[in-house]
C-alpha positions in Angstrom: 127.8 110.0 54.6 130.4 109.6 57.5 133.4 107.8 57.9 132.7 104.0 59.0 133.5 103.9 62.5 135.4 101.1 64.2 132.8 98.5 65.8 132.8 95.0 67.8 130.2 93.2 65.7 129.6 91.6 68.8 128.9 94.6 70.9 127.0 96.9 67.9 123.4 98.4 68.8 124.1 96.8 72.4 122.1 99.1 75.0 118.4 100.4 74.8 117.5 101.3 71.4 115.0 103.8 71.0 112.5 101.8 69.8 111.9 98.4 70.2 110.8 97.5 66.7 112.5 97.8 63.4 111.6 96.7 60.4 114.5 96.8 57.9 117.4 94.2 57.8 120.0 93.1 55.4 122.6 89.9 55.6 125.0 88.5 53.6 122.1 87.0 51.1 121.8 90.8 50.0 124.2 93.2 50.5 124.3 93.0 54.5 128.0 92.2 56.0 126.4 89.5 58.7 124.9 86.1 58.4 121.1 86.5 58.9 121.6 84.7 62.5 124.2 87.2 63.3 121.9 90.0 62.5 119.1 88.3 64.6 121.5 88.0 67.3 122.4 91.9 67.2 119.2 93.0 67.3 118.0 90.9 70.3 121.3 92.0 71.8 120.0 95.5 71.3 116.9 95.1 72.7 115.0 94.7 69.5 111.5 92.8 70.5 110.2 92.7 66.6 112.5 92.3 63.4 111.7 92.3 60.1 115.1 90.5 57.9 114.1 92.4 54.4 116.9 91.2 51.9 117.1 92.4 48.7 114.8 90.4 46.3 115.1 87.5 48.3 113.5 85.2 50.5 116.7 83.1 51.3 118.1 84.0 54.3 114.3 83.6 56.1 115.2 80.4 57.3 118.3 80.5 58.9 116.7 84.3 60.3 113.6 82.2 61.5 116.0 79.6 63.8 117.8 82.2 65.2 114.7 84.4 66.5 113.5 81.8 68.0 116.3 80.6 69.8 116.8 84.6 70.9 113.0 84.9 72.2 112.4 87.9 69.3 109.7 87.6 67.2 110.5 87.6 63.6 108.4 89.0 60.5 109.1 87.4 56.9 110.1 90.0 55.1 111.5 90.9 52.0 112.8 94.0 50.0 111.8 94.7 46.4 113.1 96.8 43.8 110.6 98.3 41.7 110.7 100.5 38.5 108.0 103.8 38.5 108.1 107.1 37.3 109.0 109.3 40.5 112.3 108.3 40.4 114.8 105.1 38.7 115.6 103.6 42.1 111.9 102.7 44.5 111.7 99.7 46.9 108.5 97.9 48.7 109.0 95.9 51.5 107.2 93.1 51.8 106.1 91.5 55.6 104.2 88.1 56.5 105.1 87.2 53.3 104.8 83.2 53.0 108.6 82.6 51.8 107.6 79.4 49.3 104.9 81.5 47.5 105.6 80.2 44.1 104.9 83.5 41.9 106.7 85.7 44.4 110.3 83.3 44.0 109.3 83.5 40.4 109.1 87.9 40.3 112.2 87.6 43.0 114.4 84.7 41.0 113.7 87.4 38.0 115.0 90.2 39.2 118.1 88.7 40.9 118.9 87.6 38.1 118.7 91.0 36.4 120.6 92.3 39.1 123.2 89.5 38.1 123.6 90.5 34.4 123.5 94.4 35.3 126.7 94.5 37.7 128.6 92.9 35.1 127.6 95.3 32.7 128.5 98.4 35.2 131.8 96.2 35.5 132.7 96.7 31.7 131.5 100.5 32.2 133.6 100.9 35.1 136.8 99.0 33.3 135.8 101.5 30.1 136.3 104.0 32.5 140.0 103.4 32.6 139.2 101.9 35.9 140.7 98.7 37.6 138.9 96.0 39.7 139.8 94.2 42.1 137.3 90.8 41.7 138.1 88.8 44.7 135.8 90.0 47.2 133.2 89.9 44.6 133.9 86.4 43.3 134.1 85.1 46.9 130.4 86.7 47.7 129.3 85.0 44.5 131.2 81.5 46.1 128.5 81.5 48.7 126.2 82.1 47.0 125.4 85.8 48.2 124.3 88.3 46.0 126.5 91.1 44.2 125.5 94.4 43.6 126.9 98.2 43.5 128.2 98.7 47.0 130.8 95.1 46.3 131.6 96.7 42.6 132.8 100.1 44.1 134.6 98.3 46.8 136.4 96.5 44.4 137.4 99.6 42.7 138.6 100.8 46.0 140.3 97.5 46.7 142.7 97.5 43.4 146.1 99.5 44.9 146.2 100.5 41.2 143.6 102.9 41.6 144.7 104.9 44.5 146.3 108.1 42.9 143.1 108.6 40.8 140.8 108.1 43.8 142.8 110.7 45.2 142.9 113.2 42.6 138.8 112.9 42.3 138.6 112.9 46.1 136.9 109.8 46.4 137.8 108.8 50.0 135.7 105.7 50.1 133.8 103.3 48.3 130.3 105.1 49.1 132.0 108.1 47.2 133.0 106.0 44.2 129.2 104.9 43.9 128.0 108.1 44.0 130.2 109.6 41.6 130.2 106.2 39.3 127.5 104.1 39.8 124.2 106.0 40.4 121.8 107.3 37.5 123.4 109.8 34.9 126.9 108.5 36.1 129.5 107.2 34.1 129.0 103.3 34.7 124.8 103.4 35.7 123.0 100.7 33.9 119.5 100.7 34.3 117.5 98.0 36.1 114.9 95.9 34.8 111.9 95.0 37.7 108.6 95.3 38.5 106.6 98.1 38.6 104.6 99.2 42.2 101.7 97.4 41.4 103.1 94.3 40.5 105.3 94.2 43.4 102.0 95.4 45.4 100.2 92.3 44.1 103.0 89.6 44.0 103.3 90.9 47.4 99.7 90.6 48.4 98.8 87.7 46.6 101.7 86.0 48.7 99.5 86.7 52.1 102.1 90.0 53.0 101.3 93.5 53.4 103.2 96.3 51.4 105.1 98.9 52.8 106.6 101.4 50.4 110.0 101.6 51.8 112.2 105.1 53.0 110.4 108.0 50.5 112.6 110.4 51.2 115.9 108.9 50.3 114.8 108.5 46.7 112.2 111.4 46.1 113.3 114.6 48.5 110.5 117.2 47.2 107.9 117.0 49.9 105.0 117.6 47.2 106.1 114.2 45.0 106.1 112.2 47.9 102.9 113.2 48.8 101.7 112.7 45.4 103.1 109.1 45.0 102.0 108.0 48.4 98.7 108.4 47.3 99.2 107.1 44.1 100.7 103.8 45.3 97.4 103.4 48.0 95.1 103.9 45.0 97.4 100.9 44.0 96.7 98.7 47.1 99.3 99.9 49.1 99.7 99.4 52.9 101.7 101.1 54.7 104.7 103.7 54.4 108.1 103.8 56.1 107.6 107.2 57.7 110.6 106.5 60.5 113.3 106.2 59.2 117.4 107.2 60.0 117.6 109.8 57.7 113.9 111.4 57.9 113.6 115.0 58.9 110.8 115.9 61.5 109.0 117.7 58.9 109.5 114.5 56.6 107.8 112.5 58.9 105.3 114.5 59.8 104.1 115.0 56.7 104.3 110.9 55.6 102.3 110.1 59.3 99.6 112.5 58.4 99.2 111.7 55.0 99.1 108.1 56.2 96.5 109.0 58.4 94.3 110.3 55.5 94.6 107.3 53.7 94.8 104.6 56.0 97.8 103.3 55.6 100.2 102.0 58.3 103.4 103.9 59.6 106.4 101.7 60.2 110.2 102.4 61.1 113.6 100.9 60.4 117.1 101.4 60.9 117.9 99.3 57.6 120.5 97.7 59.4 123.4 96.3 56.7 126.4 96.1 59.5 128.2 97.3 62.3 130.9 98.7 59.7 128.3 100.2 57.6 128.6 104.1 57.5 125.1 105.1 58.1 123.2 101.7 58.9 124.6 100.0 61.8 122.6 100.7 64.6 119.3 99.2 65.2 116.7 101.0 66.6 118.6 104.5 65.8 115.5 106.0 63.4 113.7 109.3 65.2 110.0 109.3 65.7 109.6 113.1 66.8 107.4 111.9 69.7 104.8 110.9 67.0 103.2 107.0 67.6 103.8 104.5 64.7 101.2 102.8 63.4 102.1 98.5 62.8 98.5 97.6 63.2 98.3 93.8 62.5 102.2 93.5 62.0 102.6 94.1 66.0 101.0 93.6 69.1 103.7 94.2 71.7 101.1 93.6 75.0 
């Protein structure tokens, strides 16, 4: 990943996007750096007619998200993101849209695995301070103050944060918090603890039996051998899958390709996101910014832009 580059929250994504649709969000009730109103209002200020906020096992944000759409004329899909344990790979997500937001089973899965999420950050905390690591809690414990979640990206930072650590960051070549993650914090690292959530057809249901469609979420950033995606896409619509995230930032053209036509073959849907989480975030802070490759996505009831 790049650098972060210096940008005017108030002026990030401004100008045409490339597509007037995307269907991936994150505030401050995940790991997002803006309030879901602020994030609303970036995305209408980029041009964005259709927004999906998709926060991290959580529905909480919605609200706020919902007010702000309408008071920027952009229509608004409920959305949320889940993590979901399967045997392609430690770290899958489904995103959930039209989702109704007070579904009591789905706050029951969600409340669950926040909760997990919760209990597992301190544990990478201990693994991290194990490490001969020190951490600087503040930003974390003033997330937790407003009640917004805590996870891996906020851990790391607080590693990068704590002046103490600066000549080791140095000699591993860690330049940024992204780099400490990777190195740290990610599955056969030093300080990875597993997760506990539900599987794909649990979220699929929960999702489903909540009045949403399922979308499994960016294939390629967590499976990159063409063949296994193609396998586990067809898997997950034998599971009652909807859709698949074939646009997406970091997709190839032969990446998407290959998830539009096997979407095609099984009837699923092809959306596209930018997974917005910032206008300081690295890779994700521009809405609108994920290629198609001139190829038509496919939203079916989730859009009608006439």
């Amino acid at each position: 990943m790049t650098p972060p580059r210096e940008i005017d929250p108030a002026q990030a994504g401004s100008g045409a996007p490339a597509n007037r649709f995307d269907l991936q969000s994150h505030s401050t009730y995940s790991d997002g750096e803006l309030t879901p109103a602020q994030v609303v209002a970036l995305a209408a200020n980029a041009g964005i007619g259709l927004l999906a906020l998709t926060d991290h096992d959580t529905v909480a944000g919605l609200a706020e998200a919902t007010a702000a759409a309408r008071d920027h004329g952009l229509e608004l899909l409920a959305g949320v993101e889940i993590s979901v344990l399967d045997t392609a790979a430690p770290d899958l997500h489904i995103c959930g849209y039209r989702i109704d937001p007070e579904h009591a089973a789905l706050l029951a899965q969600l409340e669950r695995s926040r909760a997990d999420r919760t209990q597992r950050t301190e544990r990478m905390c201990e693994a991290v301070e194990r490490a001969g690591w020190r951490l600087d809690r503040s930003g974390m414990d003033a997330r937790r103050a407003t009640g917004a979640s805590v996870g891996r990206p906020h851990l790391a930072q607080a590693v990068f944060s704590d002046p103490a650590n600066s000549a080791r960051l140095d000699r591993e070549q860690l330049r940024s918090a992204t780099d400490f993650l990777v190195a740290y914090l990610v599955e056969g690292k030093p300080a990875y603890v597993p997760r506990a959530a539900p599987s794909v057809a649990e979220a699929i249901d929960s999702l489903h039996a909540a009045g949403g469609l399922a979308v499994w979420a960016h294939p390629f950033w967590d499976i990159t051998t063409p063949a296994e995606v193609s396998s586990t896409l067809r898997r997950f619509a034998g599971l009652g899958l909807d859709g698949v995230e074939a646009f997406y930032l970091t997709h190839s053209r032969e990446q998407t390709e290959l998830l539009v036509r096997e979407a095609a073959s099984l009837g699923l849907l092809t959306t596209g996101s930018s997974d917005f989480h910032g206008p300081h975030h690295p890779l994700f802070h521009r809405f609108g910014a994920f290629p198609t490759y001139g190829l038509q996505p496919d939203l079916g009831v989730l859009w009608d832009p006439s």
